[in-house]
KEDONU-980596 format. One record per residue: residue number from 1; z, x, y of N, C-alpha, C, O, CB in turn. Coordinates in steps of 0.2 Angstrom, whole numbers, plus 5000, padded with zeros to 4 digits. Atoms other than C-alpha are relative to their C-alpha. Glycine has a CB too. Layout:
N
    n  n_c3  n_c1  n_c2  ca_c3  ca_c1  ca_c2  c_c3  c_c1  c_c2  o_c3  o_c1  o_c2  cb_c3  cb_c1  cb_c2
  NUM     Z     X     Y      Z      X      Y     Z     X     Y     Z     X     Y      Z      X      Y
...
***
This chain:
105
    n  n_c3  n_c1  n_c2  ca_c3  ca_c1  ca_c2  c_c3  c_c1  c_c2  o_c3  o_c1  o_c2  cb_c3  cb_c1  cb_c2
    1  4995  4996  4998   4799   4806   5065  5007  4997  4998  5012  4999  4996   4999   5001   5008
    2  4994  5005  5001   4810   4791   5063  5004  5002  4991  5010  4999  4990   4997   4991   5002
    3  5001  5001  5006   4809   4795   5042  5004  5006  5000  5009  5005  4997   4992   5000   4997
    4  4996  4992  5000   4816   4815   5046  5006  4999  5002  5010  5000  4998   4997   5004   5005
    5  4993  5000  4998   4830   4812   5056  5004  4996  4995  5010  4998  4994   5001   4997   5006
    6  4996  5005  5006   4836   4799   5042  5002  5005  4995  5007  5006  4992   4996   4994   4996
    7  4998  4996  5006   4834   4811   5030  5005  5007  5000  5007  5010  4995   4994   5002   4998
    8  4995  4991  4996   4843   4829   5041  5007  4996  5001  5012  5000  5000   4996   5003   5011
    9  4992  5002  5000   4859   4814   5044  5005  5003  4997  5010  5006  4999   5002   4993   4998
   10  4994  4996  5003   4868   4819   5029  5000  5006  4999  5005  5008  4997   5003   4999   4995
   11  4999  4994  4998   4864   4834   5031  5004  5003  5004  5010  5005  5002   4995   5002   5002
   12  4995  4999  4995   4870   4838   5048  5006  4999  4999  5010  5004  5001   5000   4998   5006
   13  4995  5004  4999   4886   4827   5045  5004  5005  4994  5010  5007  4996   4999   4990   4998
   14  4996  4994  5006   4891   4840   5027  5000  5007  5005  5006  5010  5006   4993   5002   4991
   15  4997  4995  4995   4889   4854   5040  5004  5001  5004  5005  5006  5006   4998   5001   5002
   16  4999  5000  4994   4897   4849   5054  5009  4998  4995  5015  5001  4996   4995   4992   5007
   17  4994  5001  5005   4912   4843   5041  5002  5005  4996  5008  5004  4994   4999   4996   4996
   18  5000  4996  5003   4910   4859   5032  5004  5005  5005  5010  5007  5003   4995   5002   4998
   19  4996  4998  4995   4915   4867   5048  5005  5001  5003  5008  5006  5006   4998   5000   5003
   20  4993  5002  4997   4929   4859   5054  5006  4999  4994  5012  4998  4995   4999   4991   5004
   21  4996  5001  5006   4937   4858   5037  5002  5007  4995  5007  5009  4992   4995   4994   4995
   22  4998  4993  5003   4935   4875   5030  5007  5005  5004  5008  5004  5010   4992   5004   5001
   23  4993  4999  5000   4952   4885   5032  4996  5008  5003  4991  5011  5001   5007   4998   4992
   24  5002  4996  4998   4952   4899   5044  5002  5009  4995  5008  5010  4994   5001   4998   5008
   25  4995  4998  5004   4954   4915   5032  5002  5006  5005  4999  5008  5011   4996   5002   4992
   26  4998  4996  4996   4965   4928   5036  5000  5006  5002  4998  5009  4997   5002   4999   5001
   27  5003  4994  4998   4965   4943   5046  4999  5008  4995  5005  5011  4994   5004   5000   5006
   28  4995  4994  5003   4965   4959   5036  5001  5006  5002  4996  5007  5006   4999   5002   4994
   29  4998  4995  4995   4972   4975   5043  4995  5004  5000  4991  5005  4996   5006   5003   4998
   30  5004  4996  5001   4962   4987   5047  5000  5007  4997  5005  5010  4996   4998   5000   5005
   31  5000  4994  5008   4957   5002   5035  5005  5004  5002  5007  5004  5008   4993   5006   4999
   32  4995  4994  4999   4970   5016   5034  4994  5006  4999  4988  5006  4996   5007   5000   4992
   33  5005  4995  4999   4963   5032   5040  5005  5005  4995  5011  5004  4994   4999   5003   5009
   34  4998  4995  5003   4967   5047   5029  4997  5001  4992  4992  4999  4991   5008   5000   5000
   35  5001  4999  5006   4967   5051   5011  5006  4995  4997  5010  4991  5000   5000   5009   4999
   36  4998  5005  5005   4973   5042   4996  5000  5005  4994  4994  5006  4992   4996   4994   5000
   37  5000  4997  5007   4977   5053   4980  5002  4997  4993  5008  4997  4991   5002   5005   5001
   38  4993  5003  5006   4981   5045   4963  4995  5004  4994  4989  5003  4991   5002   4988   4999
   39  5002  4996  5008   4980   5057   4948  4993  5005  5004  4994  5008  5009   4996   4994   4992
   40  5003  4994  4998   4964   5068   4949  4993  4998  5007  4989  5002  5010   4996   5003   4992
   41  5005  5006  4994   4954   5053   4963  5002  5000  5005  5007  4996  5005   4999   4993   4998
   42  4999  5000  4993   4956   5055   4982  4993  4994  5003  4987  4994  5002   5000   5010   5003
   43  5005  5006  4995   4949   5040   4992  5001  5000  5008  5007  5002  5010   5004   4991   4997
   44  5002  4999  4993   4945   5040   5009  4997  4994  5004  4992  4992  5003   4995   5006   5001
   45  5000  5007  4996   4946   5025   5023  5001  4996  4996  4997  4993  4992   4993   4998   5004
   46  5000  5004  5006   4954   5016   5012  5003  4991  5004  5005  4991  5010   5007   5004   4992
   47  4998  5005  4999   4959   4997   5012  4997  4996  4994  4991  4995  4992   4998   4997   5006
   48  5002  5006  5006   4963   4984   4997  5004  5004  4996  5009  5008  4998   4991   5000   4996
   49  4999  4994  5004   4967   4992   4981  4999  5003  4995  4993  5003  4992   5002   5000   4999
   50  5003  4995  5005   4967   5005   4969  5004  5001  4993  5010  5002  4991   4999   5007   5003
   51  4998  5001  5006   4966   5006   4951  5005  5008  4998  5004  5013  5000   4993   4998   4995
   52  4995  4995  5000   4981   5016   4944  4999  5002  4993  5001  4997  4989   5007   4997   5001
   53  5001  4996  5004   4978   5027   4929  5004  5004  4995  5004  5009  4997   4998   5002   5002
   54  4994  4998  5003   4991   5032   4916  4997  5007  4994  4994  5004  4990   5003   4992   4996
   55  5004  4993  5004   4985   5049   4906  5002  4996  4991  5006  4991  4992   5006   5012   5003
   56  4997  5002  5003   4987   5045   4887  5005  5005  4997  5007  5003  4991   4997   4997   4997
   57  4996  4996  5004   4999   5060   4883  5007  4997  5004  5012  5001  5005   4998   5008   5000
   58  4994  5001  4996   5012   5051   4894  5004  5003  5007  5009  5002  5009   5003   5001   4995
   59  4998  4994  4994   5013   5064   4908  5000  4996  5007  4995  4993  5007   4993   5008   5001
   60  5001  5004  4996   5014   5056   4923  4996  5001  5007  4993  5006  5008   5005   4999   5001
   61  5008  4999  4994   5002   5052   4939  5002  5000  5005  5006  4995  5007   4994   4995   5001
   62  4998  4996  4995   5004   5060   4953  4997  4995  5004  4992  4992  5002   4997   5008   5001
   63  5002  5005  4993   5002   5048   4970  5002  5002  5008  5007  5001  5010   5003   4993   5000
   64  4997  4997  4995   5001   5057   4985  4995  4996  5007  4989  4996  5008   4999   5008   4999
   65  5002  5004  4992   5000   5046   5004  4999  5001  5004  5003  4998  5008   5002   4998   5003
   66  5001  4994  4997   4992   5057   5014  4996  4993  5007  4991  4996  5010   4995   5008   4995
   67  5002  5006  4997   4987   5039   5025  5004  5000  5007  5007  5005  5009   5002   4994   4996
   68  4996  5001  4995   4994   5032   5041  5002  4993  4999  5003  4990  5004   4997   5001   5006
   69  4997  5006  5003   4999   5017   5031  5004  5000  4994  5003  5004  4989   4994   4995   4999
   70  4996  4999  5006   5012   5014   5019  4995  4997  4993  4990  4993  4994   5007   4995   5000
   71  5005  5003  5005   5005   5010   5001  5006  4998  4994  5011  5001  4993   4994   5006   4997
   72  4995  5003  5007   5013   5000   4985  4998  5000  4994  4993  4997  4992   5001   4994   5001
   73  5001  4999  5006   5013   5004   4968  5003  4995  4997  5009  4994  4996   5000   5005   4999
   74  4999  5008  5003   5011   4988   4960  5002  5002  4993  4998  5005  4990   4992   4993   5000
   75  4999  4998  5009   5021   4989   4942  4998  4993  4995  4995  4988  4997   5013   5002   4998
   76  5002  5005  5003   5019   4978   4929  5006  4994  5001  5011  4996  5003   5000   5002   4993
   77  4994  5003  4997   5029   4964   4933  5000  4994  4997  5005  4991  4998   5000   4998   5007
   78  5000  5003  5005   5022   4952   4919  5004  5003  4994  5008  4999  4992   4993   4999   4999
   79  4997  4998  5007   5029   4963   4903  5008  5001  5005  5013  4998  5002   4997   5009   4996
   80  4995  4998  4999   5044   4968   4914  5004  4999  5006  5006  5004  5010   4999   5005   4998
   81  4999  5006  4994   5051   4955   4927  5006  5005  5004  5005  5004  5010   5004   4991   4996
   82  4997  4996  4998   5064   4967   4933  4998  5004  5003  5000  5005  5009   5003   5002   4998
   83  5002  4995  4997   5055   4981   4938  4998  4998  5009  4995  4993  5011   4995   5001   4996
   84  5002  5000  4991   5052   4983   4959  4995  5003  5001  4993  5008  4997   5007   5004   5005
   85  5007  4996  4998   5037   4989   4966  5002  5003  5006  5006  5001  5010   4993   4995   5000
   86  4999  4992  4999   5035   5008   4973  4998  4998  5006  4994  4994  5007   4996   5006   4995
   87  5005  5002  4992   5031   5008   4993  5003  5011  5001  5008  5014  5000   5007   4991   5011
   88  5000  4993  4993   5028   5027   5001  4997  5000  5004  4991  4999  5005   4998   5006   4999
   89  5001  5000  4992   5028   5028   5017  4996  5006  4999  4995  5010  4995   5008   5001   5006
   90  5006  4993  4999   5013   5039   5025  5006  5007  4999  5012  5008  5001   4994   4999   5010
   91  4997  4996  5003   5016   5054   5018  5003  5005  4996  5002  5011  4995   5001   5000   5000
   92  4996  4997  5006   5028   5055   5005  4995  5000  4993  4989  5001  4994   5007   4993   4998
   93  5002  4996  5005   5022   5059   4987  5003  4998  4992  5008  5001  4991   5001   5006   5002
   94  4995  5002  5007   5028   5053   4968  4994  5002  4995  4988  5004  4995   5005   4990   4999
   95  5004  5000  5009   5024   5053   4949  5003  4995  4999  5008  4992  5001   5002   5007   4994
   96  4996  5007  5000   5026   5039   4942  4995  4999  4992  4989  5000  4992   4999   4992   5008
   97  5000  5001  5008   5024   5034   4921  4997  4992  5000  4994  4990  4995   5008   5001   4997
   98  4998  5008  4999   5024   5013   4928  4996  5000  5005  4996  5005  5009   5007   4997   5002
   99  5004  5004  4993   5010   5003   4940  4995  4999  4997  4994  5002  4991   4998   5005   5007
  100  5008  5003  5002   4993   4996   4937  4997  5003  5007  4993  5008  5006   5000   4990   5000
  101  5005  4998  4995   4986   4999   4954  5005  5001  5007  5011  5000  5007   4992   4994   5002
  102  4997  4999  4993   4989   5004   4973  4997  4996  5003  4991  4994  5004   5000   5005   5003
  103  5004  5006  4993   4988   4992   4987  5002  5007  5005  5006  5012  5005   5008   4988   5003
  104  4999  4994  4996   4986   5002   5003  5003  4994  5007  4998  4990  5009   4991   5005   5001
  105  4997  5004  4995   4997   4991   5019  5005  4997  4998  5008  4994  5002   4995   4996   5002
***
């Protein structure tokens, strides 16, 4: 018995250290209720984000917030450091030529 418990020490001791050391993560909001439209794809109970879609004839993509959370249309911000990223409030509705994806919160 005495051979086991020697052997379970560093065991227990990586867990018990693992525990106290690991970083608590944090909270994330809970889902947005509604719809989510971008281009011809409607998402439902959404949370996270979503990939943004550019047509190749250049026409632009419709995003409509039909949520009870705001959402952000993340632009490129590597090619083009100036650019601001798009927030519509539940509700509102745009087109937009510019973005990679949508965050929903």
């Amino acid at each position: 018995m005495r051979r086991i418990n020697q052997l379970l020490t560093p065991l227990t001791k990586a867990v018990t250290q693992t525990a106290t050391t690991t970083p608590h993560l944090p909270e994330l909001p809970p889902p947005a209720s509604g719809f989510l439209t971008i281009g011809r794809t409607t998402y439902i109970d959404l949370a996270g984000t979503y990939p943004l879609f550019h047509a190749a004839d250049g026409t632009p993509t419709p995003v409509i917030n039909d949520t009870d959370h705001p959402v952000t249309i993340i632009t490129e911000s590597e090619r083009s450091p100036s650019a601001a990223d798009l927030i519509l409030a539940p509700g509102e509705r745009t087109e937009t030529r510019r973005g990679d994806c949508v965050r929903v919160g």
